[in-house]
Every structure is written in C-alpha cells, then in structure tokens.
MDTraj code that builds the backbone (N, CA, C; nanometers):
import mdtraj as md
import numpy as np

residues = "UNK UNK UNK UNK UNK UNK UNK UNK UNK UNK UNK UNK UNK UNK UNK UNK UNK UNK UNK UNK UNK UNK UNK UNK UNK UNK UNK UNK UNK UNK UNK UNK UNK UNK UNK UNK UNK UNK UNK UNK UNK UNK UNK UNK UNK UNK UNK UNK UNK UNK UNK UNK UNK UNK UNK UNK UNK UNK UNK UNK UNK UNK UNK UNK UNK UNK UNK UNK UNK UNK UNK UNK UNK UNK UNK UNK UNK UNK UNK UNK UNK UNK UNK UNK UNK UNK UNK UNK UNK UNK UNK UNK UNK UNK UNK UNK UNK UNK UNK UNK UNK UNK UNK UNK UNK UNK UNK UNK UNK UNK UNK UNK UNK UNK UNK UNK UNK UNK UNK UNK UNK UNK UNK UNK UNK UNK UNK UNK UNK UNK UNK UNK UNK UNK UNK UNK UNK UNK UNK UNK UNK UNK UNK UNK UNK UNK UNK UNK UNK UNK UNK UNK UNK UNK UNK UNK UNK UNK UNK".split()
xyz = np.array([
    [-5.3551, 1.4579, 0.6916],
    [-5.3088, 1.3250, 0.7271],
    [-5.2466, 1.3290, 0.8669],
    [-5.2661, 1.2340, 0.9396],
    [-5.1940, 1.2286, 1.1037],
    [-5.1544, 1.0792, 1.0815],
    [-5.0358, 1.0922, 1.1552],
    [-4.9815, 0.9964, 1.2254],
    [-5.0365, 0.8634, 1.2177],
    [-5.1075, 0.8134, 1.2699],
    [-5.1689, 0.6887, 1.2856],
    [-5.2104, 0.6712, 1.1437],
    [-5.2640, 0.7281, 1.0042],
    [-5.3072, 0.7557, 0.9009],
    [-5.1458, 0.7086, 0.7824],
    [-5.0250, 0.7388, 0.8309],
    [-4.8933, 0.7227, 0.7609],
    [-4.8695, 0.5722, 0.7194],
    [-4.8695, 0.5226, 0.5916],
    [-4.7990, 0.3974, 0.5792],
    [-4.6823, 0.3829, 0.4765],
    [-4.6216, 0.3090, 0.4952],
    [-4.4662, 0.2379, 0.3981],
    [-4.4931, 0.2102, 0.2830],
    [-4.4492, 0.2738, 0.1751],
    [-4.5203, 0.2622, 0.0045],
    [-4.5228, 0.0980, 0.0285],
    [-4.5722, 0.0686, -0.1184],
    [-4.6008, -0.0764, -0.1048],
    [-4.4765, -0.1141, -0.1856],
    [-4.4332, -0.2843, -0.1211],
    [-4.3021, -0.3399, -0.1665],
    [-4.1553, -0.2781, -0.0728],
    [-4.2081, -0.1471, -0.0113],
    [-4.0536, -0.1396, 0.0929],
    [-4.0225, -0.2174, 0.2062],
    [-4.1040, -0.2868, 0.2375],
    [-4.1011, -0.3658, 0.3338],
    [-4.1161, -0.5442, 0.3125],
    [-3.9907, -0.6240, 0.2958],
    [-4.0040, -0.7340, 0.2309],
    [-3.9925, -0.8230, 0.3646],
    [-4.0217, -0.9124, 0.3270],
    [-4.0347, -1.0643, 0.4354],
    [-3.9009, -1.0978, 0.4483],
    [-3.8653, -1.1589, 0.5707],
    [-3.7677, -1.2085, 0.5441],
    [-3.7479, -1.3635, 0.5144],
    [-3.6386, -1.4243, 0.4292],
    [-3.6277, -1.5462, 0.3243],
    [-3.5277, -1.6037, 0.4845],
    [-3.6668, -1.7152, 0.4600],
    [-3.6578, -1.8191, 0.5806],
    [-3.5785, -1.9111, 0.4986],
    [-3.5107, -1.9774, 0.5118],
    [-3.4492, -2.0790, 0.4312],
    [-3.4551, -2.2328, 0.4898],
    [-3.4477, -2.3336, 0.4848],
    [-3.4052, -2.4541, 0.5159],
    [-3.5331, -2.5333, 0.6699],
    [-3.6148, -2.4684, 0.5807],
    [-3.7661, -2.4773, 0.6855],
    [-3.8218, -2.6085, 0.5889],
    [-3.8738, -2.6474, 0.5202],
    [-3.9370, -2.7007, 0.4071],
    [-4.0360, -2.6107, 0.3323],
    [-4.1537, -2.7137, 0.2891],
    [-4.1607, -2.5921, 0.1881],
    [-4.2515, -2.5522, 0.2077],
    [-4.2983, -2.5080, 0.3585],
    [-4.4248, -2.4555, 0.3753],
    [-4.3973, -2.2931, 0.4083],
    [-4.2572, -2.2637, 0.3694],
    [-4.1935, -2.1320, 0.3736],
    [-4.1824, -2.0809, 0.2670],
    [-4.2414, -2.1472, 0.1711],
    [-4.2433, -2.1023, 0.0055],
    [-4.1206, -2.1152, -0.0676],
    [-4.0174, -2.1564, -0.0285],
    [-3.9244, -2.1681, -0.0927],
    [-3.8505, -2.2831, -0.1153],
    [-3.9436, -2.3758, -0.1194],
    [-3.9313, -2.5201, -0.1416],
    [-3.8417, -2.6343, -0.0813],
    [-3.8205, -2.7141, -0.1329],
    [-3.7637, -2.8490, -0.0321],
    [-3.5788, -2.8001, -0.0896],
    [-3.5467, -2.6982, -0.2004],
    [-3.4017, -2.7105, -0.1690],
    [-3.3504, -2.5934, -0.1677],
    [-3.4532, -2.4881, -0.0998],
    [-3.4116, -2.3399, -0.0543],
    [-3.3547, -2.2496, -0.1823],
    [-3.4606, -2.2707, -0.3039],
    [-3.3866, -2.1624, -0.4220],
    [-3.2186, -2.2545, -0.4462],
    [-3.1768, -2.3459, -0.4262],
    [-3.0493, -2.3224, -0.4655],
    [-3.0482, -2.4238, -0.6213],
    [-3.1457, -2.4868, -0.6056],
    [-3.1410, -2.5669, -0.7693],
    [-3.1572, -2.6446, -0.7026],
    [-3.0728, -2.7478, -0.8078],
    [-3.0427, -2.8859, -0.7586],
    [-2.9673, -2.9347, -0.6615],
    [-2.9338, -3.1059, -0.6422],
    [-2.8148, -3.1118, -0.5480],
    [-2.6677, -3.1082, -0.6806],
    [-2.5786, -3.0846, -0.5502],
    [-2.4501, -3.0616, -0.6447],
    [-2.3594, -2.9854, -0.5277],
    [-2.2408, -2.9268, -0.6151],
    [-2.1477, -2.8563, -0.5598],
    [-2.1938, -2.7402, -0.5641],
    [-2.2442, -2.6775, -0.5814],
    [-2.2805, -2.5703, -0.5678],
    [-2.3904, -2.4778, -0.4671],
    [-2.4949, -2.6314, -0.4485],
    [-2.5958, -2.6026, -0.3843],
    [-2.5579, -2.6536, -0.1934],
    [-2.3780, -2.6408, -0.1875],
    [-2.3759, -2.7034, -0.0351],
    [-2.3459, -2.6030, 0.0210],
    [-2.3159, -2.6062, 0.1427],
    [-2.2425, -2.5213, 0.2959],
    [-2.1328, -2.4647, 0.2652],
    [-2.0390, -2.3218, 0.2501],
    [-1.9349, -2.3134, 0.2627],
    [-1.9160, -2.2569, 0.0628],
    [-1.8089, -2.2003, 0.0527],
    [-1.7313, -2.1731, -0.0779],
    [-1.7787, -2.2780, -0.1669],
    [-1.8165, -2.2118, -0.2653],
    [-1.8810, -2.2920, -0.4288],
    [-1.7491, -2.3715, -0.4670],
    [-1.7761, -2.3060, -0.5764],
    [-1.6619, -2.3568, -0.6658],
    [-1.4938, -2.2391, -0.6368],
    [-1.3961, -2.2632, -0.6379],
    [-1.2600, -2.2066, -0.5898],
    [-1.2287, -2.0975, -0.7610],
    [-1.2186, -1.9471, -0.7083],
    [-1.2356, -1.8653, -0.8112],
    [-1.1349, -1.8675, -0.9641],
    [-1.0422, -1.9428, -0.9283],
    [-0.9702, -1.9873, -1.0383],
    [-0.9642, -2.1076, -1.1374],
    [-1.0883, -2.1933, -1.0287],
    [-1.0999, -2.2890, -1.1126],
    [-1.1448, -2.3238, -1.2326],
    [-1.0677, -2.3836, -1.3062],
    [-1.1174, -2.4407, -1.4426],
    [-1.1571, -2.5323, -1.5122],
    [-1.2059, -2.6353, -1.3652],
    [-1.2419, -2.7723, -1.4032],
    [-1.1699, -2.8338, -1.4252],
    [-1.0151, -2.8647, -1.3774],
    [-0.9600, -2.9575, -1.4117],
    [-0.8742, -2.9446, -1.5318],
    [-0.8681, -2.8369, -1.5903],
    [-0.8000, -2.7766, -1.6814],
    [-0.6606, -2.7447, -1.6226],
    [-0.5319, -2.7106, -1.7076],
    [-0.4452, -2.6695, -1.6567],
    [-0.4440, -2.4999, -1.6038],
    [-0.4644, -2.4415, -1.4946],
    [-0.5086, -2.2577, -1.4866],
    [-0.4322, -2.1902, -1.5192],
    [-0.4540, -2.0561, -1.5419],
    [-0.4243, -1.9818, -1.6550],
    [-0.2831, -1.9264, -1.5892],
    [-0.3162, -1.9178, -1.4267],
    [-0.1638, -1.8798, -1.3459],
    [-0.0559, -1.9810, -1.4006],
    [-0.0761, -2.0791, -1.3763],
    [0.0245, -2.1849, -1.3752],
    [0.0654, -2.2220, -1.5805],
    [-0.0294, -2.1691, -1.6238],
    [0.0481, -2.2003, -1.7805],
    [0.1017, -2.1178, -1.8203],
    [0.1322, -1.9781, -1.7482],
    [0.2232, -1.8439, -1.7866],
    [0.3181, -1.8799, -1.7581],
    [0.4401, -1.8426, -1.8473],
    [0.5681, -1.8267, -1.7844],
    [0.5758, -1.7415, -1.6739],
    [0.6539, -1.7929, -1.5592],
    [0.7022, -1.7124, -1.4866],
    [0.8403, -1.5791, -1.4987],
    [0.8066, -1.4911, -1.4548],
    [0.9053, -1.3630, -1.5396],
    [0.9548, -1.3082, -1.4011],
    [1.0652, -1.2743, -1.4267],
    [1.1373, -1.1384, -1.3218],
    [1.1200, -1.2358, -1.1976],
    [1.2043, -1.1311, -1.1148],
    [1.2303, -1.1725, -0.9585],
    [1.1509, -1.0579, -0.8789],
    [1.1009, -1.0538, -0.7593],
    [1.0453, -0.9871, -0.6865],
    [1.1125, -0.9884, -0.5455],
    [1.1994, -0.9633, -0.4887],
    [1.2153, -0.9517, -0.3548],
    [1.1429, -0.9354, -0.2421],
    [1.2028, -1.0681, -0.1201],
    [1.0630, -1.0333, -0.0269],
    [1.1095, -0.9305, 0.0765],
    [1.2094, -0.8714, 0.0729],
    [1.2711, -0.7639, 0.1812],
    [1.3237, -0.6485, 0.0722],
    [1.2231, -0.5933, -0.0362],
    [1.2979, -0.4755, -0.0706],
    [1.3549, -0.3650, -0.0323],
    [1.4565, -0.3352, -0.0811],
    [1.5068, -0.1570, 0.0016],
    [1.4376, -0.0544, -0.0138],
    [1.3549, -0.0011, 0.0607],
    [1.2266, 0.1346, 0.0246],
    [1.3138, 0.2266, 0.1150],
    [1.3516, 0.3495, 0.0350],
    [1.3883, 0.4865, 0.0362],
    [1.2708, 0.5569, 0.0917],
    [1.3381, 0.6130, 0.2102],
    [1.2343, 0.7438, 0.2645],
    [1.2889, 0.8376, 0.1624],
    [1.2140, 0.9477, 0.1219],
    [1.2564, 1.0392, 0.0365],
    [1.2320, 1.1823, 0.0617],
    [1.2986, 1.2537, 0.0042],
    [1.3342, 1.3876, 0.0788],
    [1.3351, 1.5000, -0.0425],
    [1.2416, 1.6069, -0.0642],
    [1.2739, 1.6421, -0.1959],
    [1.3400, 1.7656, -0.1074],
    [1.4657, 1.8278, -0.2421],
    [1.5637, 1.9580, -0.2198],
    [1.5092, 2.0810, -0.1892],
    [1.3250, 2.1183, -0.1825],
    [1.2858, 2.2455, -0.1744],
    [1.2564, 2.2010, 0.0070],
    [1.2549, 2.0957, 0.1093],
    [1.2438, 2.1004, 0.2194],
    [1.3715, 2.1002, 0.2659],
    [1.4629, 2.1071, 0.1925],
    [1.6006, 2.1202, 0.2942],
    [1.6273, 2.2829, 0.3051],
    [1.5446, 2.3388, 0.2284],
    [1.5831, 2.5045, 0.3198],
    [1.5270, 2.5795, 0.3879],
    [1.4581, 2.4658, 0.4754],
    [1.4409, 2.4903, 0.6292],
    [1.5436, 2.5020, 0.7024],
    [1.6325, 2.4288, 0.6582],
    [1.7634, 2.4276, 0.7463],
    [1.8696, 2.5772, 0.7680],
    [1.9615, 2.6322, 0.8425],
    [2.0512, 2.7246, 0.8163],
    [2.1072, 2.7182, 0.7726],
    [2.1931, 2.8310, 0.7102],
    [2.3119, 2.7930, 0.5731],
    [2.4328, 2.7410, 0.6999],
    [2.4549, 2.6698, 0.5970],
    [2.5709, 2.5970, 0.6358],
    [2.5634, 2.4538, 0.7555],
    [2.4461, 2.4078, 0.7586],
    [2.4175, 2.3406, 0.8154],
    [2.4850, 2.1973, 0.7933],
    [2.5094, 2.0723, 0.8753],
    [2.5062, 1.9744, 0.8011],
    [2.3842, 1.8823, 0.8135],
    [2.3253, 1.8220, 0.7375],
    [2.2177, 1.7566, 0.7690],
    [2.2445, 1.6230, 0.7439],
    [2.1525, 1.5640, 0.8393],
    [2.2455, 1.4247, 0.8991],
    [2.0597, 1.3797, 0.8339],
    [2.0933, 1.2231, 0.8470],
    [1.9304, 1.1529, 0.8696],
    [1.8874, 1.1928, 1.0289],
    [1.9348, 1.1793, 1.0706],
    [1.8963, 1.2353, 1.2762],
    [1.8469, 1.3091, 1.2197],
    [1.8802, 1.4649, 1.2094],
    [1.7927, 1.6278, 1.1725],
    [1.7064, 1.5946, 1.1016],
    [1.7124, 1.4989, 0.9805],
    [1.5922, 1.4978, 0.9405],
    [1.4648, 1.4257, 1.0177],
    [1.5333, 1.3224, 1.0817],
    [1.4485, 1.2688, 1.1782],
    [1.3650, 1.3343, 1.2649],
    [1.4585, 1.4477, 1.3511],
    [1.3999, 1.5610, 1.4295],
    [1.3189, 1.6198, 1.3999],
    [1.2839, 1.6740, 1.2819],
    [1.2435, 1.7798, 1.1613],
    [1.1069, 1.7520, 1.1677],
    [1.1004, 1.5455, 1.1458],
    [1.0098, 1.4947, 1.1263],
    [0.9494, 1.5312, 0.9381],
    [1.0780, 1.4971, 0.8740],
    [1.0665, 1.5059, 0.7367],
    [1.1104, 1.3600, 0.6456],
    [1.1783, 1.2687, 0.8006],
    [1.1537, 1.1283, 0.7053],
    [1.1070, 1.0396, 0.8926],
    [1.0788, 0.9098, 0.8351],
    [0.9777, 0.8476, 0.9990],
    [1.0749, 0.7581, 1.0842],
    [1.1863, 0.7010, 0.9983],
    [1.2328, 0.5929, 1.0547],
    [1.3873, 0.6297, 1.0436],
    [1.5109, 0.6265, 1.1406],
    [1.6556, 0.5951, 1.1464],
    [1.7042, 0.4612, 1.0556],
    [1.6046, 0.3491, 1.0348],
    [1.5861, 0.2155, 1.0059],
    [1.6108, 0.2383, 0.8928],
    [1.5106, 0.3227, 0.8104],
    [1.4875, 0.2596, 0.6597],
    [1.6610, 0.3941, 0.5782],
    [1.6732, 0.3405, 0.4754],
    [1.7665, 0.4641, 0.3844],
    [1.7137, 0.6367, 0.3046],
    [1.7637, 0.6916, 0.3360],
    [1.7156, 0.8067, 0.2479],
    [1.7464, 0.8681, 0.1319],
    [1.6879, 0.9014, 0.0358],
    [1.7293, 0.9654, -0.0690],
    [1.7071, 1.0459, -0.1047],
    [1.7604, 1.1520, -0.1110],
    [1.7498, 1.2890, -0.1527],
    [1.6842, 1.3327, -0.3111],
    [1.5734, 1.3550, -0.3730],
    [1.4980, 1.3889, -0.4965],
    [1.5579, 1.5539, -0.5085],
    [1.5409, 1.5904, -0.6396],
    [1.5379, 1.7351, -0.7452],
    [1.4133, 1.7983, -0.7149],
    [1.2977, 1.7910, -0.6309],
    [1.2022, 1.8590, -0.6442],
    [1.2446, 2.0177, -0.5942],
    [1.2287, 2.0590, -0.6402],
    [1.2492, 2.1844, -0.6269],
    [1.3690, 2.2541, -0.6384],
    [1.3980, 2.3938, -0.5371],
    [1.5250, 2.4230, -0.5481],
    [1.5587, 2.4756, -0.4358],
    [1.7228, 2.4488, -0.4440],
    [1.8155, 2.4254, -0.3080],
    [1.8824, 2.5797, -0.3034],
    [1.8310, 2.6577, -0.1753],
    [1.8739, 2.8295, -0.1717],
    [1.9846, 2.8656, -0.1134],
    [2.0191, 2.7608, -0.0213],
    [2.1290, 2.7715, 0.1014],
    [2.2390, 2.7091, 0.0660],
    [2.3673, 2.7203, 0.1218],
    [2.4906, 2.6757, 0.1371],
    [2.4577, 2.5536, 0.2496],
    [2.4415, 2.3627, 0.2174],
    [2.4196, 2.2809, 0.2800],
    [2.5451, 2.1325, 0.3130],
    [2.5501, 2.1026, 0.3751],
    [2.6164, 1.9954, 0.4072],
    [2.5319, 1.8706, 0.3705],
    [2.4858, 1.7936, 0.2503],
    [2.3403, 1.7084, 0.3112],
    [2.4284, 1.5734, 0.3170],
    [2.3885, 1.4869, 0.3748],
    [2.4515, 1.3474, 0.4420],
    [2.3020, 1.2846, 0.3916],
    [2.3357, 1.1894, 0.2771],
    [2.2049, 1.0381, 0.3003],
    [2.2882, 0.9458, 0.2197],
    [2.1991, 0.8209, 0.1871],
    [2.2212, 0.7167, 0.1399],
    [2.2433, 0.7452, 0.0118],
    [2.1529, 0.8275, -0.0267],
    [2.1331, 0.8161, -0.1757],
    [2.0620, 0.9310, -0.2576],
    [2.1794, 0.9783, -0.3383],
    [2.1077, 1.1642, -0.4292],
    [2.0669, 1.1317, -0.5737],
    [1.9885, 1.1532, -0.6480],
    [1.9421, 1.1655, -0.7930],
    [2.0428, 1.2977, -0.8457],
    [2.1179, 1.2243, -0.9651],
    [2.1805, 1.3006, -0.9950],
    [2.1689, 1.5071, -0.9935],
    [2.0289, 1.5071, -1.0974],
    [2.0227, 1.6323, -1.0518],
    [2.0350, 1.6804, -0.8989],
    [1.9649, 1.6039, -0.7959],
    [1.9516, 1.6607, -0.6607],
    [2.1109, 1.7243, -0.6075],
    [2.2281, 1.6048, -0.6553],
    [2.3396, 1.6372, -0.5992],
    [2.4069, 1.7878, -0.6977],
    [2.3533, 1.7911, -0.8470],
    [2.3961, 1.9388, -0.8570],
    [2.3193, 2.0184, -0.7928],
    [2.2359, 2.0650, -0.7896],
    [2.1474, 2.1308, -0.7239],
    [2.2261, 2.1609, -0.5834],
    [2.2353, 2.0940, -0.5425],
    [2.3100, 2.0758, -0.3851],
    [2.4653, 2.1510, -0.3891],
    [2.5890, 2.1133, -0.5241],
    [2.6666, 2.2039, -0.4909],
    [2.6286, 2.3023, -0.6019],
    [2.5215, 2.3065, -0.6742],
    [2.5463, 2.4530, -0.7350],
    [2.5119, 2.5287, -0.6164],
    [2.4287, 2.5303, -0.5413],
    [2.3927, 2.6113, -0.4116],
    [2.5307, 2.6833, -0.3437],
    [2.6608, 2.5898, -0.3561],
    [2.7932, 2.5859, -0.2425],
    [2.7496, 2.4925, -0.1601],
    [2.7109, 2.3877, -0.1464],
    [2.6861, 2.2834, -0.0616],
    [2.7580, 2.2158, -0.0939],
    [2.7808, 2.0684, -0.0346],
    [2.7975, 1.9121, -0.0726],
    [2.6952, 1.8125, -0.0530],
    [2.7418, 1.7215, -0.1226],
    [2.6495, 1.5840, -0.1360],
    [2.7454, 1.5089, -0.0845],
    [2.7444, 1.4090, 0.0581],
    [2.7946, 1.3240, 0.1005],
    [2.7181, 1.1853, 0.1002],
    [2.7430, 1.0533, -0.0056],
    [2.6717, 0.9886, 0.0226],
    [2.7356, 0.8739, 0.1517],
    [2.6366, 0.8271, 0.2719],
    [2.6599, 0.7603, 0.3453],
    [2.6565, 0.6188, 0.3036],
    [2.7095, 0.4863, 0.3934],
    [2.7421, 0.3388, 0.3602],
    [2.5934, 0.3101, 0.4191],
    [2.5117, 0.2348, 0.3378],
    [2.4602, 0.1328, 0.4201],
    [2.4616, 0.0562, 0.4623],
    [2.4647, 0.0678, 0.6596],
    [2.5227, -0.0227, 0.7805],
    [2.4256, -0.1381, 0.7547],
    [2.4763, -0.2455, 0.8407],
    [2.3597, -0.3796, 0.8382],
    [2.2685, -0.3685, 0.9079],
    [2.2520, -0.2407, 1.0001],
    [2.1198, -0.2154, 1.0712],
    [2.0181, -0.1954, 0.9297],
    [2.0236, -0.1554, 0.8953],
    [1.9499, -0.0503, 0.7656],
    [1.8572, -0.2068, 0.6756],
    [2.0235, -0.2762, 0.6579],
    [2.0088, -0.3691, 0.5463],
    [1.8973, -0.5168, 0.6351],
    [1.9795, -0.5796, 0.7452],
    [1.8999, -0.6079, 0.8113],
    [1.7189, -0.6120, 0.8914],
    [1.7249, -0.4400, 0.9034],
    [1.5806, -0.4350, 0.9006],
    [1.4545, -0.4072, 0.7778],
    [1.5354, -0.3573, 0.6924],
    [1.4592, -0.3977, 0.5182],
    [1.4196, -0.5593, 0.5435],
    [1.4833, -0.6611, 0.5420],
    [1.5107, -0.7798, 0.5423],
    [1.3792, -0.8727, 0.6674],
    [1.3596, -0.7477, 0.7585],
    [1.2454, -0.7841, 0.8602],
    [1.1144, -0.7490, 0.8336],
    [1.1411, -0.6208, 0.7683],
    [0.9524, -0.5625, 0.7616],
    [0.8881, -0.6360, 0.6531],
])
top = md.Topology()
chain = top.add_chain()
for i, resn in enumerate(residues, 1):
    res = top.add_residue(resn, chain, resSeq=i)
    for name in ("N", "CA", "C"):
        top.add_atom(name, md.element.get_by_symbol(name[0]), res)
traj = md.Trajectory(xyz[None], top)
C-alpha cells in the first residue's frame, strides 16, 4: 500500500451540521430542535432549578446555621516542624514567616500535635490544641498564646 492508496475508515469523517440554512441542508425548516417553544430559542433553555412555577426545592427548606462571610482561617503549624528551630529558641509568627512554614503575617496561627516536639522551645501563636501545648512544655518549652490585633481581625474581614 502507498500513500496516495491510504483512506479514513468509513464514518470518521462527518459533515459538518449546517444549521439555520432551510431545508435544503437536510435538517429541515426548524434545525432538529422540534417545535416552536421555549426551548427551541437563542440563549439558556429552561433555568436549572426550575420547577414550573412550583414553589423550588431551595426555597421550601428551612434555612439552618449561620455561615460567615469573613471567617477566621488558621495557618497551621504541626509540632514535628518546630524542631528545625534551636533549643531554646523563641518562635515568633515572623520566624515562622522567615522559615516560610506559614504565608501570611495577616492571617492567625495555630499550632497542631502532629508529631513530636524534641527541643526546649519558646513557641508564640494565636492558638495551641491542647495536646500541642503539652507536648510543647513536656519538651521544657512554653506555650505563649498571643491577642488577636485588629490587623489580623480586620483582614479576615477583607479576603
């Protein structure tokens, strides 16, 4: 077989669907869409919740709980990356900042139990899970928790 001899199985190669020609394009005077109606126009059918005029199923649920539109999201920090640090260190959110072990000065931090704490630490955040803060002085460390300033609270309140 050569080259010039090669063809496209049959059916891989389809026509393309001319639409809104009449019907000498084979696809008649209302382009496959049916009838006239809402359905058969320009633009979004029918709206995906609709129920015809029914009361929808969103709006006949009770509404439950509150959702906040500025929640407080914790950068988080688990206890087996703080012994990177030297014993006796204090660790501030800055160092961790430096470290590049949380992203933002902005948001609050909280210190997690993952793992375990080897060094004698100073740790400074917003916020420890109970185990994390034993963990922290069974080591000989402390757990200092810091105030959250209105920078903190404020920019939760923006993003």
């Amino acid at each position: 077989m050569q080259v010039h001899q090669l063809r496209s199985p049959e059916g891989s190669r389809k026509r393309k669907k001319i639409v809104g020609r009449g019907r000498g394009t084979g696809h008649g005077k209302r382009c496959g869409k049916g009838q006239t109606g809402q359905n058969c126009r320009a633009g979004r059918a029918v709206m995906l919740a609709y129920e015809g005029g029914q009361m929808p199923l969103l709006r006949r649920l009770p509404k439950v709980g509150f959702n906040s539109k500025w929640p407080l999201k914790f950068q988080v920090v688990n206890c087996e990356s703080l012994n990177r640090f030297e014993e006796g260190t204090t660790v501030t959110p800055e160092l961790l900042k430096s470290r590049q072990l949380i992203r933002s000065l902005l948001q609050p931090v909280k210190i997690l139990s993952v793992g375990n704490v080897t060094k004698k630490l100073n740790v400074q955040a917003h916020c420890f899970s109970k185990s994390a803060a034993e963990k922290i002085t069974k080591a000989g460390g402390t757990s200092e928790v810091l105030v959250l300033n209105s920078d903190i609270l404020s920019s939760s309140q923006t993003a």
